[in-house]
C-alpha positions in Angstrom: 4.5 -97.4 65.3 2.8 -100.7 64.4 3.4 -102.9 67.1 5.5 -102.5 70.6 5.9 -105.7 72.7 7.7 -106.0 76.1 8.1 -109.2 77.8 9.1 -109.4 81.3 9.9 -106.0 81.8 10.2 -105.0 85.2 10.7 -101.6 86.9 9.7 -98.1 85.8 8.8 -96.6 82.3 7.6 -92.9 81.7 3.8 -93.2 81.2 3.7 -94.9 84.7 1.4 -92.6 86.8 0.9 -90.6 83.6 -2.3 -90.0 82.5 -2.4 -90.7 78.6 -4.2 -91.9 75.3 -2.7 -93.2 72.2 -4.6 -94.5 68.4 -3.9 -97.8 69.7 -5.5 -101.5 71.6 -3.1 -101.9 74.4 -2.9 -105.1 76.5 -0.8 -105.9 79.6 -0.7 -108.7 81.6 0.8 -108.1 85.6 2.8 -110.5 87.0 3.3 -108.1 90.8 0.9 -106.8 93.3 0.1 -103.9 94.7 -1.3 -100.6 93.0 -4.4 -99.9 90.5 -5.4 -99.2 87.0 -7.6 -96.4 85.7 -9.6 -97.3 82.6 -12.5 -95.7 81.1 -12.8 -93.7 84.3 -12.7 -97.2 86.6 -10.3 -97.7 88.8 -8.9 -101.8 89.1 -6.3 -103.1 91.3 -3.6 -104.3 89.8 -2.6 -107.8 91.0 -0.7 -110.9 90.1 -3.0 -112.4 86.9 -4.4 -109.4 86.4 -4.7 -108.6 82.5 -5.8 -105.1 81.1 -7.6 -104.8 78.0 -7.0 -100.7 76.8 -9.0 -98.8 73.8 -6.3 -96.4 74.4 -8.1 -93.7 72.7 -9.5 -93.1 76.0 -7.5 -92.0 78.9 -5.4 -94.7 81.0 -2.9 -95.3 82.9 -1.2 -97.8 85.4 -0.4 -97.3 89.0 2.0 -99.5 90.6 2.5 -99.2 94.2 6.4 -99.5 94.2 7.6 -99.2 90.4 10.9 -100.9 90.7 9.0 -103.7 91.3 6.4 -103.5 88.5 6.7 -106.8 86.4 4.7 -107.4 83.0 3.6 -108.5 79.4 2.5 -105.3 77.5 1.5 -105.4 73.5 0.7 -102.0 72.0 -0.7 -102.5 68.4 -1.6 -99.6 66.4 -5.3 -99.5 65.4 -4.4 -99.0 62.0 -2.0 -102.2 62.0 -4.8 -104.3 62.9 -7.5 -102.9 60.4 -6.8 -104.2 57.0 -6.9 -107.7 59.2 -9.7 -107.4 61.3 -11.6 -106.1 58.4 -10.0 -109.0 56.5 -12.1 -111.3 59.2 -14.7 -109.7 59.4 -14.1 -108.7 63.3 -14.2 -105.5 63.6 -17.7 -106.2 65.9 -15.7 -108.9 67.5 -12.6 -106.5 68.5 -15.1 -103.8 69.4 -16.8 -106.3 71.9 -13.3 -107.2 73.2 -12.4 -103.2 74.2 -15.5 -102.1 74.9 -14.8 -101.3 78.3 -16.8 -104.1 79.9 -13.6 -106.3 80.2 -11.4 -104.0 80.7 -9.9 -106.1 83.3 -9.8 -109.8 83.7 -8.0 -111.7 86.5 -6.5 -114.7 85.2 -6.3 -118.2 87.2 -2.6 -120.3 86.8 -3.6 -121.8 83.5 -4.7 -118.8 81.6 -1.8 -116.7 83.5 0.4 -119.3 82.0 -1.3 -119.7 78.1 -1.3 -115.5 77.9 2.4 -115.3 79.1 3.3 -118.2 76.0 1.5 -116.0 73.7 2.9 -113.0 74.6 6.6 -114.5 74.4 6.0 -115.8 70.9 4.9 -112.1 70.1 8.2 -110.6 71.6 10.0 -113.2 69.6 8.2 -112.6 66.4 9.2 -108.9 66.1 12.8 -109.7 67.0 12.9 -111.9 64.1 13.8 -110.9 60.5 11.2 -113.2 59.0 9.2 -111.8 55.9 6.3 -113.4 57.7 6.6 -111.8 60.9 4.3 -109.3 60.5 1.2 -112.0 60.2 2.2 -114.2 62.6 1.9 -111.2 65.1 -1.7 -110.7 64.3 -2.4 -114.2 64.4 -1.2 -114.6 67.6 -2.7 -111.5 68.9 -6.1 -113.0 67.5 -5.2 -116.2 69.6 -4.4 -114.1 72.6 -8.2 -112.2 72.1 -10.0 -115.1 71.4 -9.0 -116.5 74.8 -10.2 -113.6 76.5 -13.6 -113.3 74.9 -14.1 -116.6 76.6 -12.7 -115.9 79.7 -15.7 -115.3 82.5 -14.0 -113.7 85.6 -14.1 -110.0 85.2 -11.8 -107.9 88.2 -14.0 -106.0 90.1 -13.4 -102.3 90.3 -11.6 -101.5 93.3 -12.2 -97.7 95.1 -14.7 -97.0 98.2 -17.9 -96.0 97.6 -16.9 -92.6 98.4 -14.8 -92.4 95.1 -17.9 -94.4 93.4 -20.0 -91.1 94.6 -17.2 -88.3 93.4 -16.4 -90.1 90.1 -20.0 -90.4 89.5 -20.5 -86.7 90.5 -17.8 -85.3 88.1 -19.1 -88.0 85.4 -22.8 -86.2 85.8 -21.1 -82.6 86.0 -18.6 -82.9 83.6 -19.3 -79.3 81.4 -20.7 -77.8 84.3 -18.3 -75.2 85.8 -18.1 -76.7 89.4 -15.9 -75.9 92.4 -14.3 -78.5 94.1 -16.4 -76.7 97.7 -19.4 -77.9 95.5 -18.4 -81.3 94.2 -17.7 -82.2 98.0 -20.7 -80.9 99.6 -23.4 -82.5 96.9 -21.4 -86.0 97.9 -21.3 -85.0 101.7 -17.5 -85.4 101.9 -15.0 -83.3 103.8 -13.1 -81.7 101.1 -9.6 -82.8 103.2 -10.5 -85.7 103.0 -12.1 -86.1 99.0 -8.9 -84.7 98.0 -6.1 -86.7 100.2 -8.2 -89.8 99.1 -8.4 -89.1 95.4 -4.7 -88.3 95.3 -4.0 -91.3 97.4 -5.9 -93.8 95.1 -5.2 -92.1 91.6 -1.7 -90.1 92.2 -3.8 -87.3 90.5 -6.0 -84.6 92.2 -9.3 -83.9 91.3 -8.5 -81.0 89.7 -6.4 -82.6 87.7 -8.4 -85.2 86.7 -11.4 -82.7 85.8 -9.2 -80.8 83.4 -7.5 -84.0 81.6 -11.5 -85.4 81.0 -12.5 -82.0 79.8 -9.5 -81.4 77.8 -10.1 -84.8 76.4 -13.6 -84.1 75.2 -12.2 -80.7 74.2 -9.6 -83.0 71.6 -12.6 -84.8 70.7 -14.2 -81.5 69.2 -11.3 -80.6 67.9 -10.1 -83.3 65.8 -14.0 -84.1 64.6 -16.1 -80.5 64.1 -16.0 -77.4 62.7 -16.6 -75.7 66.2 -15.1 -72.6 67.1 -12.6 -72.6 69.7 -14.5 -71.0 71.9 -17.6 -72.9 71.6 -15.8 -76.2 72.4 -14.1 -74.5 75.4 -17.5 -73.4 76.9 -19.3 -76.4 75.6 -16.7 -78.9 78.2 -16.7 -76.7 81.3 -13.9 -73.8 80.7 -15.7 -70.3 82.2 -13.4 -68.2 79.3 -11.4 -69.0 75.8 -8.1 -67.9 78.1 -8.4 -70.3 80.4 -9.2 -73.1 77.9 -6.6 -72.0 75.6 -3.5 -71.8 78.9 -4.4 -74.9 80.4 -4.8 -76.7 76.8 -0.8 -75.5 76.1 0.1 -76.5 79.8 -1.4 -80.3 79.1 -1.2 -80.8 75.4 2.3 -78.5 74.9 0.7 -76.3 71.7 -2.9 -74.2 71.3 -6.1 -75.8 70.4 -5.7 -74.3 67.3 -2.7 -75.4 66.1 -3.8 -79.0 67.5 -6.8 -78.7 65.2 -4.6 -78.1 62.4 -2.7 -81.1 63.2 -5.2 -83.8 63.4 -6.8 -82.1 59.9 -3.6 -82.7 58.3 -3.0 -86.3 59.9 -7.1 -87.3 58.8 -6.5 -86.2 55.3 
């Protein structure tokens, strides 16, 4: 895959709600309200203007509160599609500023709503064509698209209650520390009815699942990048035993950390 575009597109698709990371930049632009974004471990609220910016190596997704009704723009490039470019450019610091995290969501006024859409249709139009030069003209425009945003000032605020601000910060601090949820909620001095309704509420995940998918994460990490053993990594990102890490990484990731390993040697090489 080197570039997917979607213009317009409204109503469900299957990474909705679905936690997920990808060797891509992702960008989507909402045209509906209602719902929130989690990005880098922040949660935004997804209005009308409202224009994610996604490293999508780390884990994402989208929210909408009624999906049928979900309307927007969505470019997914793939990172190696845009290297020989950026590097080309000289950008790479440029396109590392631009997903970086600290705009990972911008809330766009009538004008910009309306110069992001154009830019985003001639995208969709370029890959339908069978130009020999289609290819290029993407990036181009894609560079357009970015360079409008990195002068863009008004940054979305992030959107949950300050008792999600204290468990997300608590599970940030105590991430490969071997925690209880009983514990979590009575170092933030929240009811654990209510810290769990709440989370699921606001992320359509529970905590517990949103422990294991950053641990498992970090555990991928390892995986793909050291010569750890297997059980090493699974102690070193919170798993109490090598049989726990090793059932819940099948149930997530649908094969063994060993055969993942094996995978992402063979796709590095």
């Amino acid at each position: 895959m080197r570039i997917e575009t979607y213009y317009k597109t409204k109503g469900y698709d299957t990474l909705i709600n679905k936690k997920h990371t990808h060797e891509s930049f992702e960008i989507i632009q909402v045209f509906s309200d209602g719902g929130n974004a989690l990005i880098n471990d922040k949660i935004f609220p997804m209005t009308k203007g409202s224009l994610f910016l996604i490293n999508s190596s780390e884990p994402h997704y989208t929210n909408p509160k009624n999906d049928s009704e979900y309307i927007r723009n969505k470019a997914v490039v793939s990172k190696k599609y845009m290297a020989e470019a950026i590097n080309a450019l000289n950008l790479t610091a440029f396109i590392e500023e631009i997903f970086n995290g600290e705009k990972s969501c911008i809330v766009l006024d009538d004008e910009g709503n309306e110069k992001i859409d154009y830019i985003f249709l001639d995208i969709y139009r370029f890959q339908q064509s069978k130009s020999d030069y289609r290819h290029g003209l993407i990036i181009i425009k894609i560079m357009e698209l970015l360079i409008f945003i990195s002068n863009y000032n008004y940054t979305a605020k992030v959107s949950y209650s300050q008792n999600m601000d204290k468990i997300i910060k608590f599970i940030n601090e105590n991430l490969f520390v071997n925690f209880t949820i009983d514990e979590l909620c009575n170092a933030v001095h929240i009811s654990k009815y209510y810290a769990c309704h709440y989370f699921k509420k606001t992320t359509s995940m529970t905590i517990v699942q949103y422990i294991t998918e950053r641990r498992l994460f970090e555990a991928k990490k390892k995986l793909a990048s050291t010569n750890d053993t297997i059980l090493d990594i699974a102690m070193s990102v919170g798993f109490n035993s090598l049989s726990v890490f090793s059932r819940t990484f099948v149930k997530y990731e649908g094969n063994t950390p060993s055969e993942y390993r094996k995978i992402m040697k063979y796709q590095q090489k």
